[in-house]
C-alpha positions in Angstrom: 22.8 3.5 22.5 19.9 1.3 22.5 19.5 -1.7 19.7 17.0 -1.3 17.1 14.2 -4.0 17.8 12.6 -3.3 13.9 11.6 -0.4 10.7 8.6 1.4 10.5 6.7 -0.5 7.8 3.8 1.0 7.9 1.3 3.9 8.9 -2.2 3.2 9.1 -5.4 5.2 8.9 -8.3 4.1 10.1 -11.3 5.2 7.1 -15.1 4.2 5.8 -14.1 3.5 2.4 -10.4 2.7 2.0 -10.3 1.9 -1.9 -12.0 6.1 -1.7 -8.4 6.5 0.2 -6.4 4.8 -1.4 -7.4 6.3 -4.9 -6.9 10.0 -2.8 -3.0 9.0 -1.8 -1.9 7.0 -5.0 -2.8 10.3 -6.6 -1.7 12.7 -4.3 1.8 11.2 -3.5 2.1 8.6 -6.4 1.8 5.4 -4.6 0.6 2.2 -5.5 -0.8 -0.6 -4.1 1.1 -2.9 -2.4 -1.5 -5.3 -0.8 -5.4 -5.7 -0.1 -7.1 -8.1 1.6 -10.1 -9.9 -0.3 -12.2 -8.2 0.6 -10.3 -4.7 0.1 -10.9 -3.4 4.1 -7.4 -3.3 4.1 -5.1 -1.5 1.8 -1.4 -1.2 1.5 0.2 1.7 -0.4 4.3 1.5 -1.8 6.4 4.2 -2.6 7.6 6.2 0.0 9.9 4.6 2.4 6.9 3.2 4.9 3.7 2.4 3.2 0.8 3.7 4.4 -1.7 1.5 5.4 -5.6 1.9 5.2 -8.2 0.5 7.1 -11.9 0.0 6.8 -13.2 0.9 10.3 -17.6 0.9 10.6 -18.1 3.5 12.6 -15.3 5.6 11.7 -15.4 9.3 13.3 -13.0 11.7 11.4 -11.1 14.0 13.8 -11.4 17.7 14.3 -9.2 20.2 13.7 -7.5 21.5 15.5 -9.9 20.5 18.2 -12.9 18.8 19.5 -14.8 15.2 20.6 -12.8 13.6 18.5 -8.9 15.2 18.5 -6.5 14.3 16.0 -3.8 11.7 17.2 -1.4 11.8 14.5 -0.9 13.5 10.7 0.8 13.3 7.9 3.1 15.8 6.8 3.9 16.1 3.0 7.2 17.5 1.4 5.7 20.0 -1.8 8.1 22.4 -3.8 5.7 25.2 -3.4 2.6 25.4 -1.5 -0.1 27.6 -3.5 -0.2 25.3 -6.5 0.4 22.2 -4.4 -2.7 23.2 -2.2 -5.0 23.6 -5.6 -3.9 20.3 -6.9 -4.4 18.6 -3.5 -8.2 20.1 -3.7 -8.8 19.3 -6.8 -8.4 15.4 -5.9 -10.6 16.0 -3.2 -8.6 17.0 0.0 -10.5 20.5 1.8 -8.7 23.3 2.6 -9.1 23.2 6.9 -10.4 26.8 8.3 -7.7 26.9 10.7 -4.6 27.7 9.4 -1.6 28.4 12.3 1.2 29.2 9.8 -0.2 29.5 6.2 3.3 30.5 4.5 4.8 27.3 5.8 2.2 24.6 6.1 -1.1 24.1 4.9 -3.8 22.4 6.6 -6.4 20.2 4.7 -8.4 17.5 5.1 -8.2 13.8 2.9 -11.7 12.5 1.9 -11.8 10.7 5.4 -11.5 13.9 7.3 -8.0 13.4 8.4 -5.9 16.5 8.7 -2.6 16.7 6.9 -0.4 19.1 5.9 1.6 20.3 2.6 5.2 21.8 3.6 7.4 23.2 2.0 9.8 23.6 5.2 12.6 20.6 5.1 15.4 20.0 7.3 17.9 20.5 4.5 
């Protein structure tokens, strides 16, 4: 068995606006900020074992799903009770519903206000 060299502290996202982001994800999965920089291009979100990290990139290009120029590289995968009313709530602070949907009665596809994919499950290990 190999020795653990550290913990995941944080996942970051790479954005245009990430105070838009951060307001997206403090609602969606009750977070709250942790840390910002002065000038607020980075922003640290508390409250779910890792905090999730979001940074102001110029230039950003959103990824497409499920593919294209610019292919997703990683996504976030959040734990809902049930996914029909989870799904209207996450719209309704701004996510979009993605056209592509590869299993629609166990995950859900959206987009955040960045254009990052993610997904509401209702699937868990236990």
């Amino acid at each position: 068995m190999t020795e653990r060299v550290g913990h995941l502290a944080s996942i970051s996202l790479d954005c245009p606006d990430p105070d838009l982001l951060a307001a997206f994800y403090t609602r969606l999965l009750g977070l709250e900020e942790a840390f910002a920089t002065p000038d607020r291009a980075v922003i640290a979100l508390a409250g779910a074992g890792p905090m999730l990290t979001l940074m102001r990139v110029d230039g950003h290009v959103p990824p497409a799903w499920p593919g294209g120029p610019q292919q997703q590289q990683m996504h976030l995968d959040v734990a809902v009770e049930e996914l029909e009313n989870s799904t209207k709530s996450a719209v309704a602070l701004g996510a979009a519903l993605a056209e592509h949907q590869p299993a629609p009665g166990q995950w859900r596809v959206l987009t955040d206000p960045a254009g990052h994919p993610f997904c509401l499950t209702a699937v868990r290990p236990d």
